[in-house]
BAFI-3210 file (N, C-alpha, C; in Angstrom, 3 decimals, decimal comma, padded with zeros to 6 digits):
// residues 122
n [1|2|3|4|5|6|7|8|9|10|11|12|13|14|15|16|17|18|19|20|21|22|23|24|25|26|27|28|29|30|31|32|33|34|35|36|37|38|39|40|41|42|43|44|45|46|47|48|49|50|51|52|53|54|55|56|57|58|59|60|61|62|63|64|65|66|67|68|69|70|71|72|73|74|75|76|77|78|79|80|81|82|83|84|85|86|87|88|89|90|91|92|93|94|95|96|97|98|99|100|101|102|103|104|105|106|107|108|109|110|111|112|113|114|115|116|117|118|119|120|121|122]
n.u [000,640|002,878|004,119|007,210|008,474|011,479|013,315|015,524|017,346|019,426|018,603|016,194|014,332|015,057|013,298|010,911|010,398|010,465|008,322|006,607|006,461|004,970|001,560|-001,345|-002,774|-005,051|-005,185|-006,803|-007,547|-008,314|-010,277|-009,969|-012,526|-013,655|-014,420|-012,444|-012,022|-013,825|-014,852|-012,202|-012,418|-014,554|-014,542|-012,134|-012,856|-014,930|-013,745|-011,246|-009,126|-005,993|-006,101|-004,294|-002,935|-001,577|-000,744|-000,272|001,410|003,817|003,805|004,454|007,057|008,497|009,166|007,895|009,276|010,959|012,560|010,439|010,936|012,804|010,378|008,291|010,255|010,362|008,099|007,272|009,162|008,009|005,761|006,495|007,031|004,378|001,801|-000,644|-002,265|-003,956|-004,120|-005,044|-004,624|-004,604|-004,810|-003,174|-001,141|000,068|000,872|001,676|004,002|005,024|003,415|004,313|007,259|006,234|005,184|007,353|009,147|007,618|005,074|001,915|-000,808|-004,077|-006,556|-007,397|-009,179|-010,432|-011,675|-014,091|-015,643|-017,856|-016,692|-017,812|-019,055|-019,986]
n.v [-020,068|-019,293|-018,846|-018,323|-017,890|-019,059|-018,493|-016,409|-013,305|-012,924|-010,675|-010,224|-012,430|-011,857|-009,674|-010,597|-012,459|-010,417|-009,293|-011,077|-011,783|-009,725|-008,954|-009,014|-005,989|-002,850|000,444|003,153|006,726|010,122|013,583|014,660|013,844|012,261|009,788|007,364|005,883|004,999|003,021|001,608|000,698|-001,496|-002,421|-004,402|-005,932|-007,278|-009,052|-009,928|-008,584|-006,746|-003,619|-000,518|002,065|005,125|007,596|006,798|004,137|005,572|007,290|005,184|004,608|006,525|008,290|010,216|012,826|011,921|011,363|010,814|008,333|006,864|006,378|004,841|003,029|001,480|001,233|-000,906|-002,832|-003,231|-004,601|-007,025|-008,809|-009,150|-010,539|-010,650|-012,024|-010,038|-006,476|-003,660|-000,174|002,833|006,619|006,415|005,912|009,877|011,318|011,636|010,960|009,358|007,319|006,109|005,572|003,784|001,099|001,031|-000,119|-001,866|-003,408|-003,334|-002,055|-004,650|-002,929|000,817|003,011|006,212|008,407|010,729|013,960|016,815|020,115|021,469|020,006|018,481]
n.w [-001,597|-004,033|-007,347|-009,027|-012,595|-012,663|-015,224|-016,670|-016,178|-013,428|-012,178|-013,127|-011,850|-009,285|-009,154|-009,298|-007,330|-005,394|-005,618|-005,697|-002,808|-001,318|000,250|-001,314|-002,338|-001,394|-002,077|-000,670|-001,062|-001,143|-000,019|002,918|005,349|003,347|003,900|003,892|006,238|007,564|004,857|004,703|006,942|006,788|004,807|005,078|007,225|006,173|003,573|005,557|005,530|006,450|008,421|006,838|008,188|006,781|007,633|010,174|010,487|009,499|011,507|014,061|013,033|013,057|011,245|009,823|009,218|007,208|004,255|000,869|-000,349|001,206|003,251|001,667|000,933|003,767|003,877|002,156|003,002|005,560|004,649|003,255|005,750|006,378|007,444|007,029|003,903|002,472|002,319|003,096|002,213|003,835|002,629|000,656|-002,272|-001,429|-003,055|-006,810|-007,558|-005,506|-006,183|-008,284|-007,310|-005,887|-006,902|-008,776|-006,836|-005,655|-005,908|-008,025|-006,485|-006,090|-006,191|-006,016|-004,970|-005,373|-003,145|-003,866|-002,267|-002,426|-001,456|000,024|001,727|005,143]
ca.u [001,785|003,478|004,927|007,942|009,348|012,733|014,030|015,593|018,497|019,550|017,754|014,840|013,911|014,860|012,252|009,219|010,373|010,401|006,816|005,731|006,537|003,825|000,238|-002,405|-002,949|-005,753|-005,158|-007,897|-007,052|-009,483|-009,968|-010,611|-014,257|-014,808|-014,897|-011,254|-011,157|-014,756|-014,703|-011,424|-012,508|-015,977|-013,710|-011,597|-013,795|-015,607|-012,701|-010,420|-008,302|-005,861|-006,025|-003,258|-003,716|-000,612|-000,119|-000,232|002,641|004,646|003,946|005,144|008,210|009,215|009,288|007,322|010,079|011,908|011,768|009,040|012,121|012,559|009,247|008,281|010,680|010,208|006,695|007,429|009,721|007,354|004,800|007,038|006,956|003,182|000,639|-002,270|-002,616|-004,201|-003,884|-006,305|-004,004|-005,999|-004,225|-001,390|-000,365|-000,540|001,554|002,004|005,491|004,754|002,591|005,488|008,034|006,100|005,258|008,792|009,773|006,975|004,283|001,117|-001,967|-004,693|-007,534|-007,157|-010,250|-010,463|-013,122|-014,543|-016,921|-017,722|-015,887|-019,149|-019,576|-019,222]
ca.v [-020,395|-018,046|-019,054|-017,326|-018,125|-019,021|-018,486|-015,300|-013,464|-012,878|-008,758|-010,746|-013,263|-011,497|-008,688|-011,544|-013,064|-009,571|-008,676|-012,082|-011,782|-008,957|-009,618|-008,078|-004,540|-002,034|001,981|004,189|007,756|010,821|014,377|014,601|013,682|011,224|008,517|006,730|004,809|003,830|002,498|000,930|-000,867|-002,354|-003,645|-004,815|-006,906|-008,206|-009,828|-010,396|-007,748|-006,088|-002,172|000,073|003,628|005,460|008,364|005,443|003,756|006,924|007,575|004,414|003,970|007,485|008,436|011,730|013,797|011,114|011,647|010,039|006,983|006,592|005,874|003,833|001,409|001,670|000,524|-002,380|-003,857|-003,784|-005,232|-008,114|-009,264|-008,762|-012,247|-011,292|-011,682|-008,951|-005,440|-002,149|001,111|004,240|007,404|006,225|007,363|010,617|011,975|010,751|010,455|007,812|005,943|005,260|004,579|002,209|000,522|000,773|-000,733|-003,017|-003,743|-002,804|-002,733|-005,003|-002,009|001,641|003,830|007,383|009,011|011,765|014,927|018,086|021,096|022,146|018,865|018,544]
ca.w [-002,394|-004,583|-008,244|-009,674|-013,564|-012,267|-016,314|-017,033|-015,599|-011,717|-011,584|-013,128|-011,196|-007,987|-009,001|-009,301|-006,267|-004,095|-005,911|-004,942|-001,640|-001,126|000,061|-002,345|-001,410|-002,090|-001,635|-000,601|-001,183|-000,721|000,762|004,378|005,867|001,969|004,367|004,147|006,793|006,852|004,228|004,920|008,027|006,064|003,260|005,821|008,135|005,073|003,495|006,170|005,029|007,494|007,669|007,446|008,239|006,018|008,841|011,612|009,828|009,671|013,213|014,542|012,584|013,313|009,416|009,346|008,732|006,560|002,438|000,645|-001,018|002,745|003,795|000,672|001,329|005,123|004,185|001,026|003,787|006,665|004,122|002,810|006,789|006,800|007,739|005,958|002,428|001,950|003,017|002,277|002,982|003,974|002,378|000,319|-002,108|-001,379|-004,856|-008,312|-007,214|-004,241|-006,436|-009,097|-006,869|-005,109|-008,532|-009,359|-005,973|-004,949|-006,758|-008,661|-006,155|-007,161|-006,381|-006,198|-004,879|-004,884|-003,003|-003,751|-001,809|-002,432|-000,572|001,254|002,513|005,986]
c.u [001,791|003,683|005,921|008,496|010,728|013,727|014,177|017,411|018,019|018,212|016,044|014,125|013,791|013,537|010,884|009,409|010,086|008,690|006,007|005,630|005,351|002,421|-000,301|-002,795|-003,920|-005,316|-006,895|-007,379|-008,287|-009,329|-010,270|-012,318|-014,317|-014,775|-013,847|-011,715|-012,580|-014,990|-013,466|-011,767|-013,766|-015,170|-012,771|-011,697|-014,492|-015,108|-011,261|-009,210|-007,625|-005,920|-005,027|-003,301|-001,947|000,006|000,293|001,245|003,626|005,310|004,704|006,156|009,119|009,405|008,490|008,033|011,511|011,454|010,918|010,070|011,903|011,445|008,731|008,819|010,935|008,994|006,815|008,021|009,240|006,114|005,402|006,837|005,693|002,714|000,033|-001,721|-003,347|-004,569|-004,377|-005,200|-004,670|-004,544|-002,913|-002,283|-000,757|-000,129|001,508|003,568|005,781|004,335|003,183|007,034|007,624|005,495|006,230|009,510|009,459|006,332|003,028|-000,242|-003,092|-006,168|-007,199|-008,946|-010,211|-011,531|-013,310|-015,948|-016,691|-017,001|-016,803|-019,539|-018,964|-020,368]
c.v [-019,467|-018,831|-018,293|-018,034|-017,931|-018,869|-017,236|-014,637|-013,049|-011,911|-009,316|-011,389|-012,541|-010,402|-009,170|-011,721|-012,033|-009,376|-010,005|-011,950|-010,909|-009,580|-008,345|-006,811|-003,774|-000,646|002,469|005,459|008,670|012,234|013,946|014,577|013,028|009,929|007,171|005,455|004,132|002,888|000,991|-000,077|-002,034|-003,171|-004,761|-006,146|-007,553|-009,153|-010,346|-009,685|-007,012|-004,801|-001,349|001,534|004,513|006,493|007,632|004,989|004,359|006,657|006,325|004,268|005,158|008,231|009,592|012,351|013,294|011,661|010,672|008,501|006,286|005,817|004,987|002,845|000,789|000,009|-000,989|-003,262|-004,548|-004,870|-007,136|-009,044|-009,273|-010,307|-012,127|-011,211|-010,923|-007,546|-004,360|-001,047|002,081|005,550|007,676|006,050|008,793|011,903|011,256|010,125|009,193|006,459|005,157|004,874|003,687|001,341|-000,006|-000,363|-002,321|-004,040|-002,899|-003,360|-003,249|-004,022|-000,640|002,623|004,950|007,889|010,365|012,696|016,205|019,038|021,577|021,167|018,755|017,823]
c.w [-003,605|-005,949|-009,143|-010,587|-013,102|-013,982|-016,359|-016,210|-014,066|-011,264|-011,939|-012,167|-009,762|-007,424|-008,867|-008,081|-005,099|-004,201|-005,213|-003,505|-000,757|-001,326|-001,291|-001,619|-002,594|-000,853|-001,935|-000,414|-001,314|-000,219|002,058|004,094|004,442|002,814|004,000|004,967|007,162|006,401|004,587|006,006|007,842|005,627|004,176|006,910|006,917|004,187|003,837|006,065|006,420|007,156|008,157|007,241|007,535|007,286|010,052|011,380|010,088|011,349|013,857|014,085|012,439|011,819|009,167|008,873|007,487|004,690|002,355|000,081|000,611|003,565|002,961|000,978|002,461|004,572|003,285|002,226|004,824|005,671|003,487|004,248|007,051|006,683|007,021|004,588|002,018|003,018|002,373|003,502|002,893|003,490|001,800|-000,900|-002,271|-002,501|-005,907|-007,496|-006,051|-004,955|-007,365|-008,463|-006,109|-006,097|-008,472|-008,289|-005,506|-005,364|-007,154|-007,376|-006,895|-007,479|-005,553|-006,131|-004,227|-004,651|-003,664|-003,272|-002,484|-001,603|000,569|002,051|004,155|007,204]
res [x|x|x|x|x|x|x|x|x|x|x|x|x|x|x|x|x|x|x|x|x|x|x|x|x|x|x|x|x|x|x|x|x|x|x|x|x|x|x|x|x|x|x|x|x|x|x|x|x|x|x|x|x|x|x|x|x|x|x|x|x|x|x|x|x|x|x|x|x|x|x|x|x|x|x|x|x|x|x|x|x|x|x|x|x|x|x|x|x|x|x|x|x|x|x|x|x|x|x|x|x|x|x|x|x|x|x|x|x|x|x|x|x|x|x|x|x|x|x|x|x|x]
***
């Protein structure tokens, strides 16, 4: 169960109520080989978390070649329809610019981990 301050005006309220609607989401972001999705499927299995692979997404919903607005709210919408309460995305976002319109759009995830390796690592 959700609670939204129903006081305020219409654009208000409707913006708690869409943010509510979203499970809790953590981004993992990274170069190649830091161990993404690893990670992602530990965290995943350990608190019941579903995992959503950001290129996977794409791929199924045909959205590769779509703008990044496009796919953003591709994804907020498929996520508003989502079961679990909570959801760990592997490789999102992958700009500044992704990560404030999905802010602007969605919500604020509640954790945010960037890997990092070296370049020689391999």
């Amino acid at each position: 169960m959700r609670e939204v301050d129903g006081r305020g005006d219409t654009f208000e309220i409707w913006n708690l109520t869409r943010k509510a609607m979203l499970p809790q989401l953590t981004f993992i972001i990274g170069p190649k080989i830091s161990g993404k999705e690893t990670l992602g499927t530990a965290l995943a299995e350990r608190t019941n978390a579903k995992l959503w692979k950001y290129s996977e997404f794409l791929a199924k919903h045909g959205l590769e070649d779509e703008d990044d607005d496009t796919k953003i709210l591709a994804m907020i919408h498929e996520l508003t329809l989502a079961i679990s309460p909570r959801i760990i995305i592997t490789d999102f976002p992958q700009t500044e610019y992704q990560a404030k319109f999905f802010i602007k759009n969605g919500t604020h995830p509640s954790h945010v981990f960037i890997l990092n390796c070296s370049k020689d690592f391999s």
